[in-house]
C-alpha positions in Angstrom: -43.6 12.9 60.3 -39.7 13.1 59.5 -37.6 15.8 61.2 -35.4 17.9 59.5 -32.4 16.2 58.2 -33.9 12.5 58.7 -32.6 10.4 56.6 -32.3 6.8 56.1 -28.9 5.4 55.0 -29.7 1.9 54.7 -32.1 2.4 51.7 -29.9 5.4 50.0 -27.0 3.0 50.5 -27.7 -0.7 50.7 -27.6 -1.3 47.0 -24.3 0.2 46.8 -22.2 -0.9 49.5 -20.8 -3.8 47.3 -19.4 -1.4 45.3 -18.1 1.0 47.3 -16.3 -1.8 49.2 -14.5 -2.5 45.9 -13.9 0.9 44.5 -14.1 3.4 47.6 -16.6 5.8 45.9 -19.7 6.2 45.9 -22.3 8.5 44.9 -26.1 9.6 46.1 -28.2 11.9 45.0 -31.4 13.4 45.7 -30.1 13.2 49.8 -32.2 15.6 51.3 -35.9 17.1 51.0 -36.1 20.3 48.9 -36.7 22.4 52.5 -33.6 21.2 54.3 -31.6 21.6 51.1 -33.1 25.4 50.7 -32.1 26.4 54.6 -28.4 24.3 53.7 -27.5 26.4 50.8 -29.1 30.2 52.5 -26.7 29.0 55.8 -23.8 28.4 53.5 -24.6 32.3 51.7 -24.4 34.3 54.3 -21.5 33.0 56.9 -18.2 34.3 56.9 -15.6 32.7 54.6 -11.6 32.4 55.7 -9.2 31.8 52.9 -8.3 28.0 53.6 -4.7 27.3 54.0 -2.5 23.9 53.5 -1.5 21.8 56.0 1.5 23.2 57.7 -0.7 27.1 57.5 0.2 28.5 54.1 -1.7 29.6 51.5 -1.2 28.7 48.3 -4.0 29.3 45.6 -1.9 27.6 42.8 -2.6 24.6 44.6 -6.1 25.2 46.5 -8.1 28.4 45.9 -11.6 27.6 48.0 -12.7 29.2 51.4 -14.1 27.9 54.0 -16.0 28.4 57.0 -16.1 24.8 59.7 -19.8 24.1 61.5 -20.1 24.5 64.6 -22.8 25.7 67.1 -22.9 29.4 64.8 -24.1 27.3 62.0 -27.4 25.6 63.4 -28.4 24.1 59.5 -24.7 22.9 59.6 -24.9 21.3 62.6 -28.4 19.9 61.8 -26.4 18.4 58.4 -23.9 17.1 60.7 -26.5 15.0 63.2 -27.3 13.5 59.8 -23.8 12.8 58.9 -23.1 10.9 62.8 -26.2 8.5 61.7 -24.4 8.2 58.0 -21.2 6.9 60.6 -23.2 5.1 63.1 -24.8 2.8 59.2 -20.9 2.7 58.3 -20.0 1.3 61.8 -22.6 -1.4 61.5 -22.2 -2.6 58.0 -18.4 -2.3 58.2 -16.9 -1.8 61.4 -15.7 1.0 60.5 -14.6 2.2 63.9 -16.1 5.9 63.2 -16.1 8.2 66.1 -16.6 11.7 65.6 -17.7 13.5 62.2 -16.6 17.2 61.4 -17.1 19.6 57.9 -16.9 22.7 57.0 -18.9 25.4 53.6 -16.5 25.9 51.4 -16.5 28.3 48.5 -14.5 28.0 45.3 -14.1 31.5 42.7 -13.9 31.0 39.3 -10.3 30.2 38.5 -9.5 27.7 41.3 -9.7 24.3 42.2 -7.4 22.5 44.4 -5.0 20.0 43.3 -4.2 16.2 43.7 -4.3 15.6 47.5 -5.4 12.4 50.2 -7.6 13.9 53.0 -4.9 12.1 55.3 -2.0 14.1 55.4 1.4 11.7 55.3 1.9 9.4 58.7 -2.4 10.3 59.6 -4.8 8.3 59.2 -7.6 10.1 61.4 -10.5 10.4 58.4 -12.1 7.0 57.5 -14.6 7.9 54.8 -14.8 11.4 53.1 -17.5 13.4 51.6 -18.7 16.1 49.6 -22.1 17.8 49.3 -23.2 20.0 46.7 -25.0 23.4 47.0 -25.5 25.0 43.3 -28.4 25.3 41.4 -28.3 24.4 37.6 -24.9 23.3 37.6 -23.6 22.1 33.8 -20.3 20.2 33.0 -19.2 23.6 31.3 -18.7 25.2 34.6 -16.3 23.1 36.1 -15.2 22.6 39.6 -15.5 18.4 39.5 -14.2 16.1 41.8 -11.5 13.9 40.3 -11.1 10.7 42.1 -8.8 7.8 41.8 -10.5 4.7 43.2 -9.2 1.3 44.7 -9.1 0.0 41.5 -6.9 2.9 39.8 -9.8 4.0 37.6 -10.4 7.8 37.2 -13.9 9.1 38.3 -15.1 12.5 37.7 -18.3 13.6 39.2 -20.1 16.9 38.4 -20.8 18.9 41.4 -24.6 18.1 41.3 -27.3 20.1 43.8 -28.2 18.0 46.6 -25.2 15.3 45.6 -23.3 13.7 48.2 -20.3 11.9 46.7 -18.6 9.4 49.5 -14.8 8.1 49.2 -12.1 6.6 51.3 -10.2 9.3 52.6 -7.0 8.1 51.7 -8.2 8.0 47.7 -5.8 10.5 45.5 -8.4 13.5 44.3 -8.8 16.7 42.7 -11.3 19.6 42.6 -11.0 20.4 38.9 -11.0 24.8 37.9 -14.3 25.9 38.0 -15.6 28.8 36.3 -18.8 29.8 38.2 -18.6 30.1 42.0 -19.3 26.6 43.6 -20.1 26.2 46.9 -20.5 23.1 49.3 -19.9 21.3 52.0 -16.3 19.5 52.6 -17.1 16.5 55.3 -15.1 13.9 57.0 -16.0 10.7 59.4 -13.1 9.9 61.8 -11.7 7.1 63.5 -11.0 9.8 66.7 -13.3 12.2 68.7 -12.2 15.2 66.2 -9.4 18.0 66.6 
C-alpha cells in the first residue's frame, strides 16, 4: 500500500529528462492521488498568509503581488509534500549529480490583479537553488483566468504553462520567468531544491 505523498520520480520523469537537460523545463501532471491533493489544497486555505516582499525586504506589488506562507513543522501536509520533494532531489542527484542538499517551499496566494514580474530564483552573485518548481492548487482553472508561468528556457524559447490542478512544472532556477496577471485567486505552492542545507 503507498503512503501518503509516495511517489515515484523515475516513471513520472524518465521519459523526460532528455529534454529537460536541453531546455531546463519540464512539466508533470497528474503528481499526486486525488486524497493527498484534497488535504494539500484545504492546508493551503486555511494558514496564515504574509504579504511577500523582494529581496532586499520591500514590498512592491507593481512587481510581485502574491502572499505567502513557508512549510515548516505548522504545516504537516506541507511538510508531507516536502518529504516528497527530498526523493524528487535524491532522483535529480542520481540521474544528474545534481549536488542537491536541502529542499524548502512555501503556499503562495496571488489576488486578482497581480502577478509577479521577470525574475531568476537566484538573486545576482547566488546560486543556492538548483532546480525550481511550482505546484498548482485550483480547481477548474481556464487560460481566461490568467496567472501563467512564463518561462524562458536554455534554448531562448518562450513557454507558458497554465497553472493546471495537481501540475508540477520544474525549471532551472536560474531560467528568466514570469507569473503572468491573474484574474481569479490562484493559489500554490512556490518550491526550490538547493545545492546548501537551506537558510
Amino acid at each position: 500500500m503507498m503512503t501518503a505523498f509516495d511517489i515515484d520520480w523515475h516513471t513520472l520523469i524518465n521519459q523526460k529528462l532528455d529534454d529537460f537537460i536541453a531546455t531546463g523545463t519540464m512539466v508533470i501532471d497528474d503528481v499526486f492521488a486525488i486524497q493527498d491533493l484534497t488535504i494539500l489544497q484545504a492546508e493551503s486555505g486555511f494558514i496564515d498568509y504574509k504579504e511577500a516582499k523582494l529581496t532586499h525586504g520591500e514590498r512592491q506589488t507593481k512587481i510581485r503581488g502574491d502572499s505567502i506562507r513557508w512549510i515548516d513543522e505548522s504545516c504537516p501536509v506541507g511538510m508531507a509534500y516536502l518529504s516528497a520533494i527530498d526523493e524528487l532531489g535524491r532522483y535529480f542527484n542520481q540521474t544528474l549529480y545534481a549536488g542537491i542538499r536541502s529542499s524548502e517551499a512555501h503556499y503562495a496566494c496571488y489576488p486578482p490583479g497581480f502577478g509577479y514580474q521577470w525574475h531568476s530564483d537566484n538573486p545576482k552573485g547566488r546560486d543556492e537553488r538548483v532546480i525550481s518548481a511550482v505546484f498548482y492548487l485550483n480547481d477548474n482553472w481556464s487560460n481566461d483566468d490568467g496567472g501563467q508561468i512564463t518561462v524562458i528556457n536554455k534554448a531562448g524559447n518562450t513557454t507558458q504553462l497554465t497553472p493546471q490542478l495537481n501540475r508540477l512544472v520544474i525549471f532551472d532556477s536560474n531560467l528568466q520567468h514570469q507569473v503572468e496577471i491573474t484574474n481569479r485567486q490562484r493559489f500554490s505552492i512556490a518550491t526550490w531544491l538547493r545545492r546548501d542545507d537551506g537558510v
